[in-house]
N, C-alpha and C positions, 0 to 999 in steps of 0.2 A: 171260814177259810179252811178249804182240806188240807192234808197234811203234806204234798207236795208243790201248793201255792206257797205255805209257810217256810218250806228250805228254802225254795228260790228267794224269795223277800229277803230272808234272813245272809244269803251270800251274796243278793244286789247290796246290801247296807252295808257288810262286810265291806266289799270292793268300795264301794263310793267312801268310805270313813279312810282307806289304807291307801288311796290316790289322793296329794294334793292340788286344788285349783291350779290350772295352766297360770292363771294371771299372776299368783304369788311367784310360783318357779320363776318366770319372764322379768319380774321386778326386784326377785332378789341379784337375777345375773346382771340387770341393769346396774342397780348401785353397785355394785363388786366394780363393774366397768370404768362408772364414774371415777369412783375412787382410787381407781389405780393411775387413772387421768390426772388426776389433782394431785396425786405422789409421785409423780414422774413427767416433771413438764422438760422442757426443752431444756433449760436454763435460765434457773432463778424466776423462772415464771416469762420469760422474755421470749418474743416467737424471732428467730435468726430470719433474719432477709438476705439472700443471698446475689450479691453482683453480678447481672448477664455478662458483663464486659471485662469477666477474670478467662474466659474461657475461648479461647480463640479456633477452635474448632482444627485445630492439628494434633493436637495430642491424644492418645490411645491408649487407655488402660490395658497395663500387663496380665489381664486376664483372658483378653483377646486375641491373642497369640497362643498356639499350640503349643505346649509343654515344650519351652526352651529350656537348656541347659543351662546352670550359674555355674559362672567361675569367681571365685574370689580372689583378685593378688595379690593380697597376704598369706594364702595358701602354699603357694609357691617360693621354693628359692632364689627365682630371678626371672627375669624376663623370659630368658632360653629359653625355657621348661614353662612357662604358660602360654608362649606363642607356642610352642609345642603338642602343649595339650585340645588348644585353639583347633590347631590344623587338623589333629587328629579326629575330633570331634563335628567338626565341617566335612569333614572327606566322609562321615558316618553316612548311610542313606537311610538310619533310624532318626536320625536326628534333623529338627526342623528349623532350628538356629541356637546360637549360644549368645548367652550373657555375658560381657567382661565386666565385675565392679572395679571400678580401681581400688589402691591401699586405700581402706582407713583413716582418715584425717579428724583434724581434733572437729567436732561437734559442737562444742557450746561454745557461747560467749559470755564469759565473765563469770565468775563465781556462785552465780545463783541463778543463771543457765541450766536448769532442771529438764523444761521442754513435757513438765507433767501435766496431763488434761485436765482441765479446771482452775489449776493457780495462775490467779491475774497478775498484770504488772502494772503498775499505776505512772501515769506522764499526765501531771496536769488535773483535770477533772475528766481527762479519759483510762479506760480502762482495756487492757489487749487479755487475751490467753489464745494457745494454742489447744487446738481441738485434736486433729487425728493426720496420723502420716501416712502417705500412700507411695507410690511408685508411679511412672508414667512414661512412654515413649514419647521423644520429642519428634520434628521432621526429619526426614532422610537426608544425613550431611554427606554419606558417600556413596555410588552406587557402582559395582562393577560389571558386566556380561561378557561371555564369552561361550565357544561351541566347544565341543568334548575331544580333550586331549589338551586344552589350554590351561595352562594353571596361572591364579588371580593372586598377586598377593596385597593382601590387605591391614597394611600399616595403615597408624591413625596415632597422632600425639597433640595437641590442642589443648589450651585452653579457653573455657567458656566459661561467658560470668552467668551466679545466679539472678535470678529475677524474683520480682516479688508485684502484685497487683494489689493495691488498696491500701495505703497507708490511713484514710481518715483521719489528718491531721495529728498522726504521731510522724515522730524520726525513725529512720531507718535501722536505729543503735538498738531504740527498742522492739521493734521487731523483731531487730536477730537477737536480742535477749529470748523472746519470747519459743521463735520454730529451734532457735540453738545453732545457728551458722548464721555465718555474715551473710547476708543481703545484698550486699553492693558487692562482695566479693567476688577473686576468680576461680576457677579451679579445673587443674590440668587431668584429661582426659586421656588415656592410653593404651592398643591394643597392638598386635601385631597377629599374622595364621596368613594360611595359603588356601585354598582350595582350587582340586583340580575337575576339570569337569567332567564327568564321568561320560562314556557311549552307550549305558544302558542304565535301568535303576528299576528293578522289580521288574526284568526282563522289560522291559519298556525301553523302545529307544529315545535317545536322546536330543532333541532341537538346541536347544540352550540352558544356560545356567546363570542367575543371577545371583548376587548376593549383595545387598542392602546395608548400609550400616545407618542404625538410627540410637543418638546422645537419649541414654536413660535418666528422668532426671528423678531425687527424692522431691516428692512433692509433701510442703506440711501449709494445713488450713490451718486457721485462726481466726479469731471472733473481737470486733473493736465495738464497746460499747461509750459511748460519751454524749453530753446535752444535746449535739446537735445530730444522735444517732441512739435516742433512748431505745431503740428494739432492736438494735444489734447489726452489724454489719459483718460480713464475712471477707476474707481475703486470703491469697495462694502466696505461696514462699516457695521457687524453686530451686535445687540446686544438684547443676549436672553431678552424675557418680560414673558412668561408666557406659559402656559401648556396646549396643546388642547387632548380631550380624542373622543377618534375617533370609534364609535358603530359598529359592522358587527355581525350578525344576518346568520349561517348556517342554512339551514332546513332541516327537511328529506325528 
């Protein structure tokens, strides 16, 4: 062998000793995979089945809607002053709609109403816990239009009770132990603003102007395990908070 057969050999053996086999790489990121599978199951090792018939196909997640504005009515000193801020915020032609929450209301029920992910509540040989809280538009309870130069105003005072889907053979008591508000209860909804309809909006003229109100409600899941639901069943706890007014702008 000459002496430029013997480099080459010498840094083929080199490279093939300093790469390892594809198949070991492939099977250590396999088991990495596995076992992170087996250290993080769903719960408790249990696969959640989730109810088609909690979900009635009118509600619309708040991420759907273009960057509305919140208002909070603890914010404010009174009503004056957040119908106020309402109108002003409506009459913007930045702005695509506003939020009203209403005040604050107590939250739990009973003493050990915590509402934290993962701590069960026991009724019987069943088991509930609360999973995760979301937000949610309900249907359109009011709708106004009008052409430009018309001003709308848009009071709302109501109460609406929560609802809740899927007891599986618990009470109602312990469910609202579990999402942290009554269940069966009601709770009054409140907004007041004006809006006038503009005759132009980004030099564009104007045809019409709508505004929408649609009941936001807090939505919180939960999870009910017992004998005759050993893999879990899921169910919704709603409960109206507050009033979203929702802008749409026709042109000619």
């Amino acid at each position: 062998m000459n002496q430029k057969s013997l480099k080459f050999f010498v840094i083929l053996l080199c490279l093939c000793l300093a790469t390892p086999p594809f198949s070991s790489v492939s099977a250590g990121k396999l088991d990495e995979d596995e076992e992170l599978l087996i250290e993080n199951p769903i719960f408790e090792g249990e696969e959640i089945k989730h109810d088609e018939g909690l979900y009635d196909g009118k509600e619309v997640v708040l991420d759907e809607y273009i960057d509305p504005v919140v208002l909070y009515a603890e914010d404010f000193e009174g009503e004056k002053e957040l119908e106020a801020k309402v109108t002003e915020l409506l009459n913007d032609e930045l702005v695509s709609g506003v939020q009203v929450i209403s005040k604050t209301e107590e939250r739990t029920v009973g003493s050990q109403a915590t509402r934290l992910p993962g701590q069960w509540y026991k009724q019987g040989r069943a088991r509930i816990k609360y999973l995760k809280l979301s937000d949610a538009y309900g249907p359109t309870i009011n709708s106004a239009a009008g052409d430009p130069g018309i001003t709308m105003d848009l009071p709302y005072s109501k109460s609406h009770a929560a609802t809740y889907s899927g007891d599986y053979g618990l009470t109602s008591s312990i469910i609202s132990m579990a999402v942290g508000f009554n269940v069966t209860g009601s709770y009054s909804v409140s907004s007041a603003g004006s809006y006038k309809v503009p005759s132009t909006v980004d030099k564009k003229k104007v045809k019409t102007a709508t505004i929408n109100s649609k009941l936001i409600y807090q939505r919180c899941s939960y999870t009910v395990v017992s004998p005759e639901y050993p893999s879990g069943k899921e169910g919704t706890a709603k409960k109206p908070i507050g009033i979203y007014y929702q802008k749409k702008i026709t042109y000619k």
